[in-house]
PDB file of N, CA, C and O in Angstrom:
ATOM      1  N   UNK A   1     -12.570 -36.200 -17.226  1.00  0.00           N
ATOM      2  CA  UNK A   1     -12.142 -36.368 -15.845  1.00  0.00           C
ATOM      3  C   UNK A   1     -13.299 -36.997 -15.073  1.00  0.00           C
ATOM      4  O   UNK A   1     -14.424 -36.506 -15.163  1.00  0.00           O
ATOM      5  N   UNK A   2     -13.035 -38.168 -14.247  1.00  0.00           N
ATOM      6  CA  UNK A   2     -14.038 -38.879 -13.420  1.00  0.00           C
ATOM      7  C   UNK A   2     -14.329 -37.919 -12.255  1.00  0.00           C
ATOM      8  O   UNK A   2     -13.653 -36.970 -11.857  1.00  0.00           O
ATOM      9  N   UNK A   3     -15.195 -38.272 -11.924  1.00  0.00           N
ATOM     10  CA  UNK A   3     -15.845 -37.040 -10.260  1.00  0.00           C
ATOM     11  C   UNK A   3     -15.272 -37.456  -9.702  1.00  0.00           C
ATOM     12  O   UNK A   3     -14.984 -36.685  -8.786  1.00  0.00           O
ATOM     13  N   UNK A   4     -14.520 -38.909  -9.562  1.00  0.00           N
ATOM     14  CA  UNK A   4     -13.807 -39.174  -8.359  1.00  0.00           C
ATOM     15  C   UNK A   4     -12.458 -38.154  -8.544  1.00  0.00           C
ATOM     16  O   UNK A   4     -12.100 -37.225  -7.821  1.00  0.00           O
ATOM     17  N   UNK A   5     -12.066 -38.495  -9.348  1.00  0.00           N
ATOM     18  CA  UNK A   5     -10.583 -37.346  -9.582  1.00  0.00           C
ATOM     19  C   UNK A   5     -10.545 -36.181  -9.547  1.00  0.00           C
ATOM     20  O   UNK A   5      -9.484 -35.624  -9.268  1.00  0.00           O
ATOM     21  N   UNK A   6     -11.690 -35.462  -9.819  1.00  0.00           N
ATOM     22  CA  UNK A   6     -12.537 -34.188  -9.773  1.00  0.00           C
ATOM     23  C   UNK A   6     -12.507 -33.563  -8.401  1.00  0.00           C
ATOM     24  O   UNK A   6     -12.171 -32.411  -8.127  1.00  0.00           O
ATOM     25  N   UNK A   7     -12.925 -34.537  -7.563  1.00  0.00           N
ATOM     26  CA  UNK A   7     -13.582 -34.678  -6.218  1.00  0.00           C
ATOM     27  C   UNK A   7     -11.856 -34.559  -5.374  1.00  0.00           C
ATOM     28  O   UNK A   7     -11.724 -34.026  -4.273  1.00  0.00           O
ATOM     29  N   UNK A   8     -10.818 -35.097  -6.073  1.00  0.00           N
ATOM     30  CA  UNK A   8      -9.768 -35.225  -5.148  1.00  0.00           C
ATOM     31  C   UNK A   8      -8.796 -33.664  -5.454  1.00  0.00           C
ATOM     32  O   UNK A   8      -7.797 -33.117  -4.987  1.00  0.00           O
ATOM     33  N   UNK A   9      -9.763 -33.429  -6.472  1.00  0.00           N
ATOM     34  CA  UNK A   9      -8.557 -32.142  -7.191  1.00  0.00           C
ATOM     35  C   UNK A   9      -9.530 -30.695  -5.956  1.00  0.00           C
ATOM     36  O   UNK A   9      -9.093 -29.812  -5.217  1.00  0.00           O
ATOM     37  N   UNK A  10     -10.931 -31.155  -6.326  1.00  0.00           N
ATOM     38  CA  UNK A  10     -11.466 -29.858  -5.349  1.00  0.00           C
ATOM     39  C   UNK A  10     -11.137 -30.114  -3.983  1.00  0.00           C
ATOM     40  O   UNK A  10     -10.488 -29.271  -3.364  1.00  0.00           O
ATOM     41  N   UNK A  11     -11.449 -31.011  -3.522  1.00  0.00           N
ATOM     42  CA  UNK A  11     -12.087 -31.242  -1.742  1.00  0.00           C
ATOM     43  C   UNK A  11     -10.404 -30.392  -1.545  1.00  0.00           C
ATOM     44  O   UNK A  11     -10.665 -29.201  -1.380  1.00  0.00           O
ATOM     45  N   UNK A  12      -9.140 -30.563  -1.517  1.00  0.00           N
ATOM     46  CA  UNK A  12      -7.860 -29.842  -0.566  1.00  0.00           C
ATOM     47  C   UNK A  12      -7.955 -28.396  -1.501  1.00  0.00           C
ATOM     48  O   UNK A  12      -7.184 -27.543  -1.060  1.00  0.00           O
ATOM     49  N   UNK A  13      -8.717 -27.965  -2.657  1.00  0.00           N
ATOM     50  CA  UNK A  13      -8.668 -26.601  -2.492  1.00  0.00           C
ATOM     51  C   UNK A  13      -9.841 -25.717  -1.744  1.00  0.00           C
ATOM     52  O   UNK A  13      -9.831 -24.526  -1.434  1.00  0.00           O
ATOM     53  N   UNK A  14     -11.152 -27.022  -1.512  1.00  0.00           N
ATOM     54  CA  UNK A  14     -11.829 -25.809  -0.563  1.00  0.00           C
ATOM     55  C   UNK A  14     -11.651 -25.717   1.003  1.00  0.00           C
ATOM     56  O   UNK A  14     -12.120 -24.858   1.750  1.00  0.00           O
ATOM     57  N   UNK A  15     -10.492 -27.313   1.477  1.00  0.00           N
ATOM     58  CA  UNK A  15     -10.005 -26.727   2.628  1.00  0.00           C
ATOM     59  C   UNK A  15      -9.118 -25.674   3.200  1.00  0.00           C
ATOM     60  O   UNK A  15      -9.108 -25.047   4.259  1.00  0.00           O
ATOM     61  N   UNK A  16      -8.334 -25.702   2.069  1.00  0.00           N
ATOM     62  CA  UNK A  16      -7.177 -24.656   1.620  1.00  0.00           C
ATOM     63  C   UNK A  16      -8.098 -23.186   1.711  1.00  0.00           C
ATOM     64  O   UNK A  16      -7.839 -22.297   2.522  1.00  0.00           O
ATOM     65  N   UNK A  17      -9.247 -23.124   0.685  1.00  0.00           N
ATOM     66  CA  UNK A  17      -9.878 -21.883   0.955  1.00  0.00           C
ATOM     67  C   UNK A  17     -10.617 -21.647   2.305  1.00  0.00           C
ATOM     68  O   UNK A  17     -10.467 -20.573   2.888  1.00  0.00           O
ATOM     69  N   UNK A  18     -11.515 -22.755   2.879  1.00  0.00           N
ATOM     70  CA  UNK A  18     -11.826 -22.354   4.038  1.00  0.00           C
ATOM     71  C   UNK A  18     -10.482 -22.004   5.473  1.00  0.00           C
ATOM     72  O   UNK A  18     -10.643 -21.948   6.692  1.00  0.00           O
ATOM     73  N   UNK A  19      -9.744 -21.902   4.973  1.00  0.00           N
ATOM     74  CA  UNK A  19      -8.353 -22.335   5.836  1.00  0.00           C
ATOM     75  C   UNK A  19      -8.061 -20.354   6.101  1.00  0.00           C
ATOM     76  O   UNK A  19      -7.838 -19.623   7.066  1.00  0.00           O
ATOM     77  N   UNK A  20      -8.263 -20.161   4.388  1.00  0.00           N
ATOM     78  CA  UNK A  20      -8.185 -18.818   4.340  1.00  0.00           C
ATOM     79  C   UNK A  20      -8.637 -17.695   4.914  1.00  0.00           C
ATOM     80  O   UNK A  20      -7.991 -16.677   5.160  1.00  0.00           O
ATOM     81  N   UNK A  21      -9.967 -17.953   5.156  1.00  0.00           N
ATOM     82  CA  UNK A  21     -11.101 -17.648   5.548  1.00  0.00           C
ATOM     83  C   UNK A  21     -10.753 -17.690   6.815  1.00  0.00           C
ATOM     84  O   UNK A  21     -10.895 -16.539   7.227  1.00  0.00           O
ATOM     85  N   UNK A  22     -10.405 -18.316   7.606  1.00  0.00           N
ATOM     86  CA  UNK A  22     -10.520 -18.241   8.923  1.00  0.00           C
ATOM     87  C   UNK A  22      -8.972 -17.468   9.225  1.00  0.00           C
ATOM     88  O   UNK A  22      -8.650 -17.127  10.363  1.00  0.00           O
ATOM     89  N   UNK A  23      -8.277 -17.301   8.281  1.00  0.00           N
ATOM     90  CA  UNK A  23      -6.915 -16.561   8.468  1.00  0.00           C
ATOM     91  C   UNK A  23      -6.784 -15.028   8.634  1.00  0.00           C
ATOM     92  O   UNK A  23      -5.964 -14.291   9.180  1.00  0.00           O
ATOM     93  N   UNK A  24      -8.486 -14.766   7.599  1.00  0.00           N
ATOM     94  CA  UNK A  24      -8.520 -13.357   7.281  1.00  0.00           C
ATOM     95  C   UNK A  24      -9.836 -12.628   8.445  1.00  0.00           C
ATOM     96  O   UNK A  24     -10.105 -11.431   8.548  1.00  0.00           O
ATOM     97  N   UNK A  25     -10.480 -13.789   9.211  1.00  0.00           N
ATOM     98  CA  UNK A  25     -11.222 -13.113  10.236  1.00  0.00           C
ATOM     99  C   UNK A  25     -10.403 -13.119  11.621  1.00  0.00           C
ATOM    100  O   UNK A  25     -10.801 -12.330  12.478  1.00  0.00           O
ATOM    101  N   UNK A  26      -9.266 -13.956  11.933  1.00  0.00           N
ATOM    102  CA  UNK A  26      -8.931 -13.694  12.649  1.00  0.00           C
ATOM    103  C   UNK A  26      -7.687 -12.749  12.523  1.00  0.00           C
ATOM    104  O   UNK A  26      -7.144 -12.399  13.572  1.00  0.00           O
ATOM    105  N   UNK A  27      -7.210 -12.324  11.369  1.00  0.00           N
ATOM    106  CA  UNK A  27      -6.631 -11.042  10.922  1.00  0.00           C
ATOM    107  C   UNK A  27      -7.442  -9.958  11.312  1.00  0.00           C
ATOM    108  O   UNK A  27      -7.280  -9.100  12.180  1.00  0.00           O
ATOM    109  N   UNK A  28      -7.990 -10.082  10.821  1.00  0.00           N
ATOM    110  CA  UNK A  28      -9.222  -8.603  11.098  1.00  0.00           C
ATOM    111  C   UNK A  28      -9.430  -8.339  12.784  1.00  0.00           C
ATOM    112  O   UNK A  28      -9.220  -7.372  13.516  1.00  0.00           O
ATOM    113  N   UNK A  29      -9.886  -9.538  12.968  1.00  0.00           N
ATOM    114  CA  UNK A  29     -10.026  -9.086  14.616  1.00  0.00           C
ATOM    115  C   UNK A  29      -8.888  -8.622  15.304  1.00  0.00           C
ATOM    116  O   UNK A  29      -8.803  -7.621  16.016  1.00  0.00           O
ATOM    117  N   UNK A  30      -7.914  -9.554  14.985  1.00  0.00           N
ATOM    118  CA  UNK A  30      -6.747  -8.457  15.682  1.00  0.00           C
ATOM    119  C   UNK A  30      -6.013  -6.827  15.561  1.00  0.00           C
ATOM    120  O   UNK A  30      -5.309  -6.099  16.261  1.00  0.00           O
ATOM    121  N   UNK A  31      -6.785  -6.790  13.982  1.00  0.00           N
ATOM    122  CA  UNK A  31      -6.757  -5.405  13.666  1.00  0.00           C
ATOM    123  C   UNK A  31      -7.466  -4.366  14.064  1.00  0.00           C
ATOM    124  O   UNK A  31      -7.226  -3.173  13.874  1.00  0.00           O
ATOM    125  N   UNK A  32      -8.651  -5.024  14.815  1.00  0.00           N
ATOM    126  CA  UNK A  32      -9.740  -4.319  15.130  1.00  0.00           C
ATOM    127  C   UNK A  32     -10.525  -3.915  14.298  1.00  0.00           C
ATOM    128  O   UNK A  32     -11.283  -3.011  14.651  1.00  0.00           O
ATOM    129  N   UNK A  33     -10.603  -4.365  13.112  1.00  0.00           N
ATOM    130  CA  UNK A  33     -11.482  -4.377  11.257  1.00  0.00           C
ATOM    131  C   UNK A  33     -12.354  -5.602  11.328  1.00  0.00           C
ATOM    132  O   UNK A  33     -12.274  -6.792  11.633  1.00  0.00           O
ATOM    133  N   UNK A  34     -13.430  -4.511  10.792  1.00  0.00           N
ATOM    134  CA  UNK A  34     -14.458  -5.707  10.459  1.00  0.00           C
ATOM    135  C   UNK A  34     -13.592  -6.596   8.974  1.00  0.00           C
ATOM    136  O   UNK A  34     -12.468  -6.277   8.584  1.00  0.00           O
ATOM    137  N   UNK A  35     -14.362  -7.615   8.408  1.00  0.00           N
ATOM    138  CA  UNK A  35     -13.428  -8.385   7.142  1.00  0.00           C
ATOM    139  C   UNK A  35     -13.717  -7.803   5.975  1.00  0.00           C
ATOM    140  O   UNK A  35     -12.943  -8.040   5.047  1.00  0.00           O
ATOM    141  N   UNK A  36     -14.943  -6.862   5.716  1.00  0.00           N
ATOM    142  CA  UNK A  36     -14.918  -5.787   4.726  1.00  0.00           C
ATOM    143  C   UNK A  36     -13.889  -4.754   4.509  1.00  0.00           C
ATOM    144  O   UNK A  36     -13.309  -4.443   3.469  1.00  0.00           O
ATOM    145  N   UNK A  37     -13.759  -4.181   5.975  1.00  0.00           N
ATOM    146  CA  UNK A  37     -12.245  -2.870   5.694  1.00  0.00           C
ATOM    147  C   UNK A  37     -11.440  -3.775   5.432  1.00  0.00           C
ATOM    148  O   UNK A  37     -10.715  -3.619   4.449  1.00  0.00           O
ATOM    149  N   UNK A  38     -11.337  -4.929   6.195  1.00  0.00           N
ATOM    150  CA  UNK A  38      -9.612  -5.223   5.932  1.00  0.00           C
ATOM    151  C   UNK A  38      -9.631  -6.014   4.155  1.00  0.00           C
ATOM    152  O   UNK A  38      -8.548  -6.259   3.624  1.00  0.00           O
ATOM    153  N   UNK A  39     -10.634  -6.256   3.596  1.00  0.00           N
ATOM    154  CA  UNK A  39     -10.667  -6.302   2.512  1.00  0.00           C
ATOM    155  C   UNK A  39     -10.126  -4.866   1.135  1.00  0.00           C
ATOM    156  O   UNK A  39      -9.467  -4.490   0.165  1.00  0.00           O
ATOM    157  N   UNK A  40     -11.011  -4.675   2.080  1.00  0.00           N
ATOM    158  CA  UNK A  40     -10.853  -2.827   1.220  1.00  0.00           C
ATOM    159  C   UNK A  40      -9.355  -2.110   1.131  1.00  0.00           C
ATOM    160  O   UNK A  40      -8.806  -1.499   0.214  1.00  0.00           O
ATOM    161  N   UNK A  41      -8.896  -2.476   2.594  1.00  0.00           N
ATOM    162  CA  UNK A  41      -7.138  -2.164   2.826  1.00  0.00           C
ATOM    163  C   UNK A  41      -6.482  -2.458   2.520  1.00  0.00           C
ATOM    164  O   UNK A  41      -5.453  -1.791   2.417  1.00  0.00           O
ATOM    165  N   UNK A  42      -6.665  -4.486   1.897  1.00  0.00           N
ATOM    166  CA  UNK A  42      -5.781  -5.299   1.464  1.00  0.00           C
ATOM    167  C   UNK A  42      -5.790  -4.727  -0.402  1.00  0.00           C
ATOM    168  O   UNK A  42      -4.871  -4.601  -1.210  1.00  0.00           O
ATOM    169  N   UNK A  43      -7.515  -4.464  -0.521  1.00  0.00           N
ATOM    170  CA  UNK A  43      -7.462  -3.937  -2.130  1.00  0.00           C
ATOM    171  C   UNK A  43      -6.567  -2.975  -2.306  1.00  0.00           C
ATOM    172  O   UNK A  43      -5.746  -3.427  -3.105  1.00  0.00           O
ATOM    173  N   UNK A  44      -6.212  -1.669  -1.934  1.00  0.00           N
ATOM    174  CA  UNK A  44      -6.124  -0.570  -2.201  1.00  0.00           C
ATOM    175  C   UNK A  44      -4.757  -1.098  -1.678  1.00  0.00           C
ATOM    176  O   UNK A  44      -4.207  -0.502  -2.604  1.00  0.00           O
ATOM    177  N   UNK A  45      -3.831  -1.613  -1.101  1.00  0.00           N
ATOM    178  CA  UNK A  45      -2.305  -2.076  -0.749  1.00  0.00           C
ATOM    179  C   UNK A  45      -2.155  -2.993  -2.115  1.00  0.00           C
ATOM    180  O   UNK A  45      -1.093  -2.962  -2.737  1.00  0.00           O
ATOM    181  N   UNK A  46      -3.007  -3.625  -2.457  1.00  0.00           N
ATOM    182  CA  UNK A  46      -2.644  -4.478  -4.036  1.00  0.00           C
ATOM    183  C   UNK A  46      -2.678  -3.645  -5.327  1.00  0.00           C
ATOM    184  O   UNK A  46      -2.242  -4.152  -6.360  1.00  0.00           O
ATOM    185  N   UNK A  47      -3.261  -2.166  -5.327  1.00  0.00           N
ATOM    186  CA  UNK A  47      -3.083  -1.153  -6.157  1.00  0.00           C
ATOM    187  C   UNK A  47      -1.893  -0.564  -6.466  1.00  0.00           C
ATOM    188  O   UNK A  47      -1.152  -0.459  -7.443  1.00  0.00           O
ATOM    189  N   UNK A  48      -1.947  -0.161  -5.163  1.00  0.00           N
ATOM    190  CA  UNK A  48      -0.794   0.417  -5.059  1.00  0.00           C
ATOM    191  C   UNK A  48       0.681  -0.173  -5.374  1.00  0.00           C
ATOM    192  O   UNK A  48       1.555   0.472  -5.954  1.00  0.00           O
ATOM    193  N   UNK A  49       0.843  -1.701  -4.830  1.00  0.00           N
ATOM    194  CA  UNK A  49       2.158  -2.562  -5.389  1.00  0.00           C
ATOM    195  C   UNK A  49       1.655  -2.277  -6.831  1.00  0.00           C
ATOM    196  O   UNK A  49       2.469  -1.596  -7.453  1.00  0.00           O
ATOM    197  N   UNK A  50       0.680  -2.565  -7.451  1.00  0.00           N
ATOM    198  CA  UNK A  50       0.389  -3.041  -8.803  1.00  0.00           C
ATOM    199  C   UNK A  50       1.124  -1.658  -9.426  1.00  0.00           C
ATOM    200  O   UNK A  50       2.228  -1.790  -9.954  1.00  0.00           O
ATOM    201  N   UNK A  51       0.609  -0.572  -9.368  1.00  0.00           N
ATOM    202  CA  UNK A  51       1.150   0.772  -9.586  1.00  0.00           C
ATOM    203  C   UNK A  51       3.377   1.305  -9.657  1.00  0.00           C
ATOM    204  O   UNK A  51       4.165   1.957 -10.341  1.00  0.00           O
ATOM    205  N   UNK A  52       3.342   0.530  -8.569  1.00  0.00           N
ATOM    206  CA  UNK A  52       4.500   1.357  -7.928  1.00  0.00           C
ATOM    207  C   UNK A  52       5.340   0.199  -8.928  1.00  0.00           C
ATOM    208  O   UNK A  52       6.429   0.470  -9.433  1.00  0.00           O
ATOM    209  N   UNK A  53       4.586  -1.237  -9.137  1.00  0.00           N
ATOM    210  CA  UNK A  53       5.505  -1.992 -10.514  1.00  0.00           C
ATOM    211  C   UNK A  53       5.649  -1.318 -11.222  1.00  0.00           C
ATOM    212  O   UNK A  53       6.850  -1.167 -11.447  1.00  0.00           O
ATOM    213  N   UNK A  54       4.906  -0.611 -11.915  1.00  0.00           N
ATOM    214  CA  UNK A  54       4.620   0.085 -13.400  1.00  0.00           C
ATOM    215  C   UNK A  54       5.461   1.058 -13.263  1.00  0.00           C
ATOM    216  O   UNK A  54       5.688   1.510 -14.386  1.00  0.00           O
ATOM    217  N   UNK A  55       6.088   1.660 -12.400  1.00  0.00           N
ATOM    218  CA  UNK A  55       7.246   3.255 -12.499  1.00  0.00           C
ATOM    219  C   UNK A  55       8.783   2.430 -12.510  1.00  0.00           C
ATOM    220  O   UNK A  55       9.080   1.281 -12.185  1.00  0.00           O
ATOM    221  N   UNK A  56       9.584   3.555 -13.029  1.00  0.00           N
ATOM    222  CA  UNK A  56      11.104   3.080 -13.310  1.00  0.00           C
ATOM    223  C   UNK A  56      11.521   3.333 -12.143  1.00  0.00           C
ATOM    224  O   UNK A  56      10.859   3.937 -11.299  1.00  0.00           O
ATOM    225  N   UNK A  57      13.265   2.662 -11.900  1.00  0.00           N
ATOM    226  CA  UNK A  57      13.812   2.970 -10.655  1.00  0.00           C
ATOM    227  C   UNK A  57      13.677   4.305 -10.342  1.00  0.00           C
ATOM    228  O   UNK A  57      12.939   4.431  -9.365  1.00  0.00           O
ATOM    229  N   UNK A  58      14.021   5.181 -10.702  1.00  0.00           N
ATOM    230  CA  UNK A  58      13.907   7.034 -10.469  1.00  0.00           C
ATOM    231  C   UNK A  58      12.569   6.803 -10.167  1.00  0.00           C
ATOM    232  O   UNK A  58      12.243   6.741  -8.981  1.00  0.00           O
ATOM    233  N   UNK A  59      11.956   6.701 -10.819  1.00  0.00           N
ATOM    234  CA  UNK A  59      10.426   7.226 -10.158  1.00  0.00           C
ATOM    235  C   UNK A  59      10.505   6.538  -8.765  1.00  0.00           C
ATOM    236  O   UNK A  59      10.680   7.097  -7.683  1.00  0.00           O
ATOM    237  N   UNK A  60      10.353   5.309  -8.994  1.00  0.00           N
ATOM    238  CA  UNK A  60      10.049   4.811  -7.299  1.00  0.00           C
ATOM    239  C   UNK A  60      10.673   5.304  -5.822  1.00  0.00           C
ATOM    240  O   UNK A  60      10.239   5.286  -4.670  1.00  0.00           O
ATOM    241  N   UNK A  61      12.185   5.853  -6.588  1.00  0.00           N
ATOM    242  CA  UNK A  61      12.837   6.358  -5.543  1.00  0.00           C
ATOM    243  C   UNK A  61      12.391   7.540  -4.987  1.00  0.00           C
ATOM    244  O   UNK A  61      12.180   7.778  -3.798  1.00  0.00           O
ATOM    245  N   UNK A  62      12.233   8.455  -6.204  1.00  0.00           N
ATOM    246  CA  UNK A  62      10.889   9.354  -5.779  1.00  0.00           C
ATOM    247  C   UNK A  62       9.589   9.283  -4.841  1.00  0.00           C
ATOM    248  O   UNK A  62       9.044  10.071  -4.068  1.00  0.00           O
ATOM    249  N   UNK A  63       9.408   8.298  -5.161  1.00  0.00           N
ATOM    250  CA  UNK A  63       7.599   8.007  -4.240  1.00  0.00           C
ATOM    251  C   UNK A  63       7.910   7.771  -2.761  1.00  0.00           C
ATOM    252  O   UNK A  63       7.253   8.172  -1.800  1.00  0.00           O
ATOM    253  N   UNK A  64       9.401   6.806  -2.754  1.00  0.00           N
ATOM    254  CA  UNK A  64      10.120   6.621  -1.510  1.00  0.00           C
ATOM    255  C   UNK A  64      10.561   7.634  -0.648  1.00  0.00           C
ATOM    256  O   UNK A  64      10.365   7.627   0.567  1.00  0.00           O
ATOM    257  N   UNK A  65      11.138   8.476  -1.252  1.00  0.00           N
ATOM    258  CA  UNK A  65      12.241   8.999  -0.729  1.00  0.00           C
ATOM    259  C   UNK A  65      11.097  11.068  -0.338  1.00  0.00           C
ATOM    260  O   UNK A  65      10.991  11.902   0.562  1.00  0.00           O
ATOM    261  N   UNK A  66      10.536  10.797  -1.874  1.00  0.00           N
ATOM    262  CA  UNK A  66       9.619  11.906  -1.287  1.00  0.00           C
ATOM    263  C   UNK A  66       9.923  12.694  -2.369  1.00  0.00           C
ATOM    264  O   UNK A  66      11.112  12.716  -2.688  1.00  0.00           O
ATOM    265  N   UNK A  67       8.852  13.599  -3.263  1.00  0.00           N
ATOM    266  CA  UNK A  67       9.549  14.374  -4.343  1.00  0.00           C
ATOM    267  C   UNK A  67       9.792  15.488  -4.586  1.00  0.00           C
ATOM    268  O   UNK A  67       9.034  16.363  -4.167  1.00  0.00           O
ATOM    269  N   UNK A  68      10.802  15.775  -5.257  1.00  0.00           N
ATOM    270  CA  UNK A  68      12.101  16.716  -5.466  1.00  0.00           C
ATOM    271  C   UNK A  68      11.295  18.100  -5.303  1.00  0.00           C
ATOM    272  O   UNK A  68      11.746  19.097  -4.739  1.00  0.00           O
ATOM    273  N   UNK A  69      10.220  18.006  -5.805  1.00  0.00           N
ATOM    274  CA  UNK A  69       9.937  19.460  -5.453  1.00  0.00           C
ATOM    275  C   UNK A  69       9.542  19.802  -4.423  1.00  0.00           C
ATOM    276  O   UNK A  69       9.544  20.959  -4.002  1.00  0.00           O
ATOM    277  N   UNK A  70       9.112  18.750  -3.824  1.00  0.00           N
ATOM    278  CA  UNK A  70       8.390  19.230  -2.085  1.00  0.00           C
ATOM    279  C   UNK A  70       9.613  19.236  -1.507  1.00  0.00           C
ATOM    280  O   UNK A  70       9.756  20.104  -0.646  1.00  0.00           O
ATOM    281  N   UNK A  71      10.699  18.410  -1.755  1.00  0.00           N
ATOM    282  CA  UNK A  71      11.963  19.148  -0.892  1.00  0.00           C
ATOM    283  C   UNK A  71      12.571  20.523  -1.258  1.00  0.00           C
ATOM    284  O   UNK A  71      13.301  21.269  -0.604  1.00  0.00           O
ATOM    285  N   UNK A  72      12.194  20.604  -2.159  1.00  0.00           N
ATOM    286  CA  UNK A  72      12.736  22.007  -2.537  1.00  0.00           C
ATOM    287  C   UNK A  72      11.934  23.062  -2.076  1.00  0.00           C
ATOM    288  O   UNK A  72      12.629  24.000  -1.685  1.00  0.00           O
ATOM    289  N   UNK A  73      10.557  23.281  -1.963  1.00  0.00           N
ATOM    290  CA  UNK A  73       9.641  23.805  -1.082  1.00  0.00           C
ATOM    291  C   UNK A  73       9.886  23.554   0.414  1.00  0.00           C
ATOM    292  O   UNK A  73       9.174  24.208   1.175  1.00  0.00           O
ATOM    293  N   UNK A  74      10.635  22.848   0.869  1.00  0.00           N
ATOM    294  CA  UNK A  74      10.746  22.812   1.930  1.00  0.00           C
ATOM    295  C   UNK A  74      11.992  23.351   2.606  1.00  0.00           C
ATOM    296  O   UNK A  74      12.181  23.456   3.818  1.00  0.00           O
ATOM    297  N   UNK A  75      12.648  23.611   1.808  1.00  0.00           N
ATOM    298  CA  UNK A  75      14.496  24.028   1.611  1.00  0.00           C
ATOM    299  C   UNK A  75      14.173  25.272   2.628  1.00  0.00           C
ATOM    300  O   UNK A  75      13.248  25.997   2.263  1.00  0.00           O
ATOM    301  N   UNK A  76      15.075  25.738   4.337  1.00  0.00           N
ATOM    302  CA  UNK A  76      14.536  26.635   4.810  1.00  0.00           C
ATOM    303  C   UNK A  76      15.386  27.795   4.141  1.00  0.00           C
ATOM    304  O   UNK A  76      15.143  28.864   4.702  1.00  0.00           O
ATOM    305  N   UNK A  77      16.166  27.892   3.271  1.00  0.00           N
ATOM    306  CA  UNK A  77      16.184  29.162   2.834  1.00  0.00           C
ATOM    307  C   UNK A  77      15.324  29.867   2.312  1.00  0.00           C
ATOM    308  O   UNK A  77      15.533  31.077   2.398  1.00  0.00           O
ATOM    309  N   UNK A  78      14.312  29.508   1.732  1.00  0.00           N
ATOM    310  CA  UNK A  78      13.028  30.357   1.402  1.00  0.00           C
ATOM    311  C   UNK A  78      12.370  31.076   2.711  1.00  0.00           C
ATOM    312  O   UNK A  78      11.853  32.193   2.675  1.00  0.00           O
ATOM    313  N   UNK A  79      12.507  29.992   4.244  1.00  0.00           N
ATOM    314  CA  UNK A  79      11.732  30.968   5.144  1.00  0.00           C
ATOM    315  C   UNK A  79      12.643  32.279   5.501  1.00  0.00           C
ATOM    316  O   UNK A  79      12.236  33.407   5.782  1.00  0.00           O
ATOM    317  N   UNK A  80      13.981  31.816   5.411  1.00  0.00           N
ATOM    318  CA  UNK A  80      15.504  32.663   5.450  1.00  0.00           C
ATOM    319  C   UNK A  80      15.420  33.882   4.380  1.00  0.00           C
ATOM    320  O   UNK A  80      16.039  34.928   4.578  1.00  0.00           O
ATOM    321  N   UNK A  81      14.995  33.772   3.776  1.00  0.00           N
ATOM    322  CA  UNK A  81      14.822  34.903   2.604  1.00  0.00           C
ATOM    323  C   UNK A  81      13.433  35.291   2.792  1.00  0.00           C
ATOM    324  O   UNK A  81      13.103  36.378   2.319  1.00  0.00           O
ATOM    325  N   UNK A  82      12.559  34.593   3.401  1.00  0.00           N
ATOM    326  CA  UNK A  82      11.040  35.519   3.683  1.00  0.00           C
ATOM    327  C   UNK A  82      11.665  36.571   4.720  1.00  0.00           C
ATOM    328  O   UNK A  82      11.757  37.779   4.503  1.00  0.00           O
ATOM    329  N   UNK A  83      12.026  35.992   5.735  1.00  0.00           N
ATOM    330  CA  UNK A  83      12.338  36.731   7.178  1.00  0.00           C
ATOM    331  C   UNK A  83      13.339  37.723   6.897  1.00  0.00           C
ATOM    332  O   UNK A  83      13.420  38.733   7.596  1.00  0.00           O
ATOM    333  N   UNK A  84      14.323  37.451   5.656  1.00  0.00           N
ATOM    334  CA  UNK A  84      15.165  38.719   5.668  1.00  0.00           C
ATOM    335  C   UNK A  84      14.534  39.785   4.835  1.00  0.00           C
ATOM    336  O   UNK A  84      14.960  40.931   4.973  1.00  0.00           O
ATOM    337  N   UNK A  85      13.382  39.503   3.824  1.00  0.00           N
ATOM    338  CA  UNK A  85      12.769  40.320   3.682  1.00  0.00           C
ATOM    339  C   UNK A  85      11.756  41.246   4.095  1.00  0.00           C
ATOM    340  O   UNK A  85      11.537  42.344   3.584  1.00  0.00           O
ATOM    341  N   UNK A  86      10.987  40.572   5.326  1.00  0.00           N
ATOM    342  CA  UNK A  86      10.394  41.527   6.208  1.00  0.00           C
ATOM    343  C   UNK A  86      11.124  42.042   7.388  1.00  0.00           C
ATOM    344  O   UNK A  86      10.518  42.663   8.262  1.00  0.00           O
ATOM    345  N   UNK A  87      12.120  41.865   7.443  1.00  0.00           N
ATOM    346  CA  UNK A  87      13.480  42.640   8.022  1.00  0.00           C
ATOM    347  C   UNK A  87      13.771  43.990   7.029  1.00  0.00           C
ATOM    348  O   UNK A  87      14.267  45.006   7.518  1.00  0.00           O
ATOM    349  N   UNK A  88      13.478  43.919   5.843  1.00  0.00           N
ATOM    350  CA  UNK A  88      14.267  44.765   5.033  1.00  0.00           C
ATOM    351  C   UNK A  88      15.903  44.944   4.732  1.00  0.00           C
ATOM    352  O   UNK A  88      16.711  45.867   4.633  1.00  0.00           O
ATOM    353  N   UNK A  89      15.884  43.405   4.642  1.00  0.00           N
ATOM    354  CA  UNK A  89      17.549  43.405   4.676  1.00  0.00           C
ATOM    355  C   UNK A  89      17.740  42.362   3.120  1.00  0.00           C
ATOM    356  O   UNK A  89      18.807  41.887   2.730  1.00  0.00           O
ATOM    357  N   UNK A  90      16.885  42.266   2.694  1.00  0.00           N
ATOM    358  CA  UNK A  90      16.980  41.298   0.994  1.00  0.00           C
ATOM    359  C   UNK A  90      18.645  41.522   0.606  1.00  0.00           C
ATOM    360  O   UNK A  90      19.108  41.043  -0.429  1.00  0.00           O
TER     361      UNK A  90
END
């Protein structure tokens, strides 16, 4: 490959990248993030998609929706059956 062709393949990807760059500081500022957190936020949001690929439909609906056992811990007949038991009425 000649540098000239070289030269035409880089020069629109480092405007493209500097383009970026100025996309993600003025992101940040409006977030009120320096460009390190909002780096760090954007990492840990790309984990997490990366992750939530890897589970089957059931699971995800789970992660969504919230899981089965914490609703079941949360079910108020348990406080309904605490309270009728310090009633003395079980």
């Amino acid at each position: 490959m000649a540098a000239s062709e070289l030269r035409a393949v880089i020069n629109p990807m480092l405007h493209l990248h500097r383009e970026l760059q100025e996309v993600r500081k003025a992101r940040a500022k409006q977030l009120g993030l320096n460009e390190e957190a909002l780096a760090f936020y954007e990492a840990v949001a790309g984990h997490l998609r990366q992750a939530v690929r890897g589970l089957g439909a059931n699971q995800r609906d789970n992660v969504l929706l919230g899981s089965p056992l914490d609703a079941a811990m949360a079910d108020p007949r348990w406080r309904a059956r605490e309270t009728l038991a310090r009633a003395g009425t079980s």
